[in-house]
C-alpha positions in Angstrom: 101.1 74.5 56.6 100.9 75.4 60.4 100.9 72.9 63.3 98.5 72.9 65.5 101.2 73.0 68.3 102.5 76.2 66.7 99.0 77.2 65.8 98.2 76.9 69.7 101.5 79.6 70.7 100.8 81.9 68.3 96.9 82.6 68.8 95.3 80.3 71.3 94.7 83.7 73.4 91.8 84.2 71.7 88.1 82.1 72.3 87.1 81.5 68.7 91.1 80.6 67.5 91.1 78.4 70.6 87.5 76.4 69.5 89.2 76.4 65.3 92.5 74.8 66.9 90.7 72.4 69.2 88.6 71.1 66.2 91.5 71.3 64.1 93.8 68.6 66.7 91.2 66.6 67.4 90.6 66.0 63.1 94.5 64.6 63.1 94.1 62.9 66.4 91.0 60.9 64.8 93.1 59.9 61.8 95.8 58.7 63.9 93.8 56.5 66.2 91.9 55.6 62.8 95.4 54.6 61.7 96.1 51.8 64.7 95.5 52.6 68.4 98.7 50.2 69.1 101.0 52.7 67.3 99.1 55.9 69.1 101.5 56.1 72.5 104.8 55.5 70.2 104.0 58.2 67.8 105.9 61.2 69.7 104.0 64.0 67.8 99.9 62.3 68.9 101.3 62.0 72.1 102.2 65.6 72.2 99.1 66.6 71.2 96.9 64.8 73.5 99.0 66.3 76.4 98.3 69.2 74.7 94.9 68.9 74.3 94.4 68.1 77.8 96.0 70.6 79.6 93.5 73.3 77.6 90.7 71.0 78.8 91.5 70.9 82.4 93.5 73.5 83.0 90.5 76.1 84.1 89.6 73.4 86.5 93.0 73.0 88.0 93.3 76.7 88.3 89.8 77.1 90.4 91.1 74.1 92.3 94.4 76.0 93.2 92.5 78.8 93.8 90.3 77.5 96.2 93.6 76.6 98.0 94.5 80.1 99.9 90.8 80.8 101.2 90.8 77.8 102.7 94.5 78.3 103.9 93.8 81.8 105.2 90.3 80.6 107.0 92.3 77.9 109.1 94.6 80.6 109.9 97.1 80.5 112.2 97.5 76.7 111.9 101.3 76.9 113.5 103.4 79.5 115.8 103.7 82.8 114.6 107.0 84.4 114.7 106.6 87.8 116.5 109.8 89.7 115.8 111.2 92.3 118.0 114.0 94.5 116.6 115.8 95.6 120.3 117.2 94.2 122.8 115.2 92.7 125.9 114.1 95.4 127.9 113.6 97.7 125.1 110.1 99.3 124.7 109.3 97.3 121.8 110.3 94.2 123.3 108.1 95.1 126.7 104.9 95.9 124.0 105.8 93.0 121.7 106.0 89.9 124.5 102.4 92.0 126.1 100.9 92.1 122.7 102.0 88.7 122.0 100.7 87.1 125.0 97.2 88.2 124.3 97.0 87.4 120.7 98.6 83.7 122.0 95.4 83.7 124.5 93.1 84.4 121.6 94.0 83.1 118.4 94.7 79.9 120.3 98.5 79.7 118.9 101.5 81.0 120.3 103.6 84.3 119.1 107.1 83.6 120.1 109.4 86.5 120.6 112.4 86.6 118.5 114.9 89.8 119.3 116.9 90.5 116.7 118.9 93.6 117.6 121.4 95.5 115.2 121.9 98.5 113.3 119.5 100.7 114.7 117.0 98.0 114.6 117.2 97.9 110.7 118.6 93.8 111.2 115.2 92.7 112.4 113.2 94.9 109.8 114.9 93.7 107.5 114.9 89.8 108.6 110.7 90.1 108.2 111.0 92.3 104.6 112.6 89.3 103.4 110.2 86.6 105.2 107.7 84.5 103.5 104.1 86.8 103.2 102.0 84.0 104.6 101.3 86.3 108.4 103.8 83.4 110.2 106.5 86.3 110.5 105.3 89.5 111.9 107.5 92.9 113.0 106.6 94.8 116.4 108.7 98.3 116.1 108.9 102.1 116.6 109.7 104.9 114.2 113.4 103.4 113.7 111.5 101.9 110.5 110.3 105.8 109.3 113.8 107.2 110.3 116.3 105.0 108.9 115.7 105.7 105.7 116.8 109.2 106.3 120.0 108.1 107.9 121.6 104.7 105.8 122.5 104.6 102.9 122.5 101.0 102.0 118.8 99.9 103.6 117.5 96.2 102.4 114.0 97.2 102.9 111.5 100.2 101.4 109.5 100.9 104.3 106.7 101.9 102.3 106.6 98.8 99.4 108.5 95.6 101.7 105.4 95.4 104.6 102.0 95.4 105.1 100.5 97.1 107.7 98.6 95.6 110.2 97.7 97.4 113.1 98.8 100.7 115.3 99.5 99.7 118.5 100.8 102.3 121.0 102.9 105.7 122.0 105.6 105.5 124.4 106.9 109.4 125.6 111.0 109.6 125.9 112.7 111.1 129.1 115.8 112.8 128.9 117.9 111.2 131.5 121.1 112.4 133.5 124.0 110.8 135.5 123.1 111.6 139.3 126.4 112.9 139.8 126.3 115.4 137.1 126.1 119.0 138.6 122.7 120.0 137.2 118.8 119.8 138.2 117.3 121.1 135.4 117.4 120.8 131.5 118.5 124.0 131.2 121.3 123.7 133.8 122.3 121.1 131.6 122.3 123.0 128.6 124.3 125.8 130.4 126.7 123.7 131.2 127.2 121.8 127.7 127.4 125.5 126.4 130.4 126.3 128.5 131.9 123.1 127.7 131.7 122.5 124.5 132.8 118.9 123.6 133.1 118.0 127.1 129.7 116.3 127.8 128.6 113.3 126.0 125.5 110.8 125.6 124.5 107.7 124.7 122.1 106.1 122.5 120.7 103.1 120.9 123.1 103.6 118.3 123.1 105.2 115.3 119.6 106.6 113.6 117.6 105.3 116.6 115.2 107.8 118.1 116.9 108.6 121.2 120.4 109.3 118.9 118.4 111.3 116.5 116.3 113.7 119.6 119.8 114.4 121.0 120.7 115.9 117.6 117.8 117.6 117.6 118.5 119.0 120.9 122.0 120.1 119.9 120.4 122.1 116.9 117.8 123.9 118.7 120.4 124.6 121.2 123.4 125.4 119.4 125.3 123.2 121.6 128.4 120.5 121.5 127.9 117.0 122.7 129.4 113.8 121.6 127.7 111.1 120.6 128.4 107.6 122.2 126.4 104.8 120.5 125.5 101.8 121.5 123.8 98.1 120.8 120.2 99.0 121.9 119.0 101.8 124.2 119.2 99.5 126.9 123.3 99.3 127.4 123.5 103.1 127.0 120.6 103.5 129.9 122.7 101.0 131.9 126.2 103.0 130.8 124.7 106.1 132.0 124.5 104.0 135.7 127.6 103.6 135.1 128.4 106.9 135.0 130.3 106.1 131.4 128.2 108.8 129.9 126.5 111.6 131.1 123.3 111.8 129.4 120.4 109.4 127.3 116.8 110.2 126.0 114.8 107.0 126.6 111.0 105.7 126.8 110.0 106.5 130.5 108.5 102.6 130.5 111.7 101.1 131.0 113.3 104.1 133.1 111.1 104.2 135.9 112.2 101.5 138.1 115.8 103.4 137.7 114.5 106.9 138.4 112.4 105.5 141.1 115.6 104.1 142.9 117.8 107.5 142.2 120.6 105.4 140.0 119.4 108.3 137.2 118.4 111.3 137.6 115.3 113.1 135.2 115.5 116.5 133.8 112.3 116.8 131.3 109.9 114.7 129.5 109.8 115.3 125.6 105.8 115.6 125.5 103.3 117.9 125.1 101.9 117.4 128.2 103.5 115.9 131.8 103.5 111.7 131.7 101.0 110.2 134.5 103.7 108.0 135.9 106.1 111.2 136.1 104.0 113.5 137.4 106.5 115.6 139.1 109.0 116.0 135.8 108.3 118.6 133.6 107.6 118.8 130.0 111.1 120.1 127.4 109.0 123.0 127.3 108.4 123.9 130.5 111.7 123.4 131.3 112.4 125.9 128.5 113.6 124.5 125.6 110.7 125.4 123.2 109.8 122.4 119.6 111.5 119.4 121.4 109.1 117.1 121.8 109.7 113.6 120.2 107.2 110.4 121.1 107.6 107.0 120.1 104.9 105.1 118.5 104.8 101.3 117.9 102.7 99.4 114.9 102.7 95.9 113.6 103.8 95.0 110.2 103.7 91.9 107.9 105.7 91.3 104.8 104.4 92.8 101.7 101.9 90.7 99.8 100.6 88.6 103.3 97.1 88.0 102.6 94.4 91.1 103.2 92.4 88.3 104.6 95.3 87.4 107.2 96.1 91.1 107.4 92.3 92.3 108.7 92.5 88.5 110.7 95.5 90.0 112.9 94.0 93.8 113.4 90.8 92.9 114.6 92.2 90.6 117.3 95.0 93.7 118.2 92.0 95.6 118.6 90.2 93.2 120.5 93.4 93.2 122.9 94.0 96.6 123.2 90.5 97.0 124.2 90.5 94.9 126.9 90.4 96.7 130.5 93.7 94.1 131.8 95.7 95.3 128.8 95.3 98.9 128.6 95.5 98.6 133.0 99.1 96.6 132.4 100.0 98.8 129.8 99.5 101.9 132.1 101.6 100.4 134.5 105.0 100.7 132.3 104.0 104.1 130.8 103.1 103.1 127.3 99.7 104.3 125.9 97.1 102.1 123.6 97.0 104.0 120.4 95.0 101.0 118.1 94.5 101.7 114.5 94.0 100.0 110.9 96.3 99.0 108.2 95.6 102.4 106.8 96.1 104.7 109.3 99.6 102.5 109.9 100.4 102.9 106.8 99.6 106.9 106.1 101.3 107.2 109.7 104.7 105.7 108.4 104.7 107.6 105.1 103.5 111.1 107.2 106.8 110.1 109.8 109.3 109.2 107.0 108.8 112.5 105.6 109.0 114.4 109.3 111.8 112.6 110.0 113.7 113.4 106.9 113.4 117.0 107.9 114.4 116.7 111.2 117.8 115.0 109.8 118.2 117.8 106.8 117.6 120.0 109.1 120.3 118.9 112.0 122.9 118.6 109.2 123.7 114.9 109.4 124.7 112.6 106.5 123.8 108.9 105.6 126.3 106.2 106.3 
């Protein structure tokens, strides 16, 4: 004869089995009791069975209950700071957008964001810190395409850019400058070229380190151009900008946001903007392609992620109030200001815009011959 208990495992997925088993413990439980209520709570097997039979009685409820939890959860969202992280150094177009961003949503949603910069490998250690962060929208990811490229360019990644985030909102284009020491014996881009031509090896450039944006439009360069310079990385776009002063390297591609106070006080020196069309707040440099180097055009765009599986609820809760902010005359005017462009958009277009870049980008790498590392 079958026990209830193994009765209950074997076919209690079914409606009519679980009504037969029901009727069919509560017959032995009846005898029991029948049998002396003071013996009931000694005898292991009843008091198995009650347990039994009560958590089939209430468990719907307590599942509705739980339920009922994470609307109520998300609704009161955010109930503490959010963690707003930023994967470059200070200074770097991301952080500039992030601590703007951040501000305004800390205005509205009546909580603050706090920046947390966590540079490294190309940006990949602060993308990966938030793929790995709890999905309940208290960890969030402010970055450029270094998420879309890097897949292109490590081998080892601890993220899937595509299934570890949720997207949350497009937030902005920054255009790149290419940038020269002022002591470097050229005026135009292709003066520089020229030279780098005739001295193959010689000239150099730094970057962010290795598959940023600005390492990864130099090698583009170098393939459209046929030419030879080295590659000098370093720890965020920033130190190579500030190496370039330095005169420790003779060329860097940056965002123009951060470069103009330095072109504006001569310590660099601009050749060409990588844009389709000339940068308001560099009206006098010209575009790649006006300065005669034809497909070398590279922008940076900046979106906001979440970990994968944060609440749609939360998710929609965070891009309406981006949009809110971005649409607000102050913002886009301060914005303006440091060259970077509002470019709002949904979770989807986010999303479709990293899977459309991941795919550009892995081209661009095929097609300038470098290898993973």
């Amino acid at each position: 004869m079958v026990s209830p208990l193994q009765f209950a495992v074997h076919d209690s997925s079914s409606s009519n089995n679980k009504r037969e088993f029901m009727q069919h413990a509560h017959f032995l439980l009846s005898l029991r009791c029948a049998a002396g209520a003071r013996n009931f709570f000694s005898d292991g097997f009843s008091l198995r069975l009650w347990a039994f039979l009560a958590a089939l009685s209430w468990g719907p409820a307590v599942h509705s209950a739980t339920a009922a939890v994470a609307p109520a959860q998300e609704s009161r969202y955010p109930e503490k700071p959010i963690r707003l992280v930023l994967p470059f150094p200070g200074g770097a177009p991301s952080d500039m957008l992030g601590r703007i961003v951040g501000q305004r949503l800390s205005e509205q949603m009546k909580q603050n964001f706090v920046p947390d910069n966590r540079a490294g490998v190309g940006g990949n250690a602060g993308i990966t810190a938030v793929a790995k962060a709890q999905p309940d929208g208290y960890t969030l990811l402010v970055t450029n395409p270094a998420i879309a490229l890097s897949p292109s360019l490590y081998k080892n990644l601890q993220y899937d850019a595509i299934k570890d985030f949720a997207p949350v909102a497009r937030l902005a284009t920054i255009e790149n400058v290419l940038l020269v020491r002022p002591s470097l014996p050229v005026e135009t881009l292709r003066q520089f070229i020229d030279l780098a031509r005739a001295q193959p090896g010689k000239l150099n450039y730094g970057s962010g380190g290795p598959g940023t944006v600005n390492h990864l439009a130099n090698e583009l360069l170098k393939t459209l151009e046929k030419i030879n310079i080295v590659h000098v990385p370093y720890k965020g776009a920033t130190q190579a900008t500030l190496s370039l002063m330095g005169n420790e390297v003779d060329e860097v591609i940056v965002a123009v946001a951060p470069a103009l106070s330095m072109i504006a006080t001569g310590k660099v020196k601009p050749l060409a903007v990588l844009s389709e069309k000339r940068v308001a707040t560099l009206p006098a440099v010209p575009t790649t392609r006006e300065a005669g180097v034809a497909n070398f055009t590279l922008s940076l765009w900046f979106g906001m992620f979440a970990p994968a599986g944060t609440p749609r609820a939360i998710v929609m809760r965070l891009n309406q109030e981006v949009l809110k902010a971005l649409d607000a005359a102050d913002m886009r005017e301060r914005m303006a200001g440091v060259g970077i462009d509002p470019w709002p958009g949904s979770p989807e277009q986010l999303g479709e815009l990293v899977r459309s870049e991941t795919q550009r980008y892995a081209a661009i790498v095929k097609s300038a011959g470098l290898s993973k590392e």
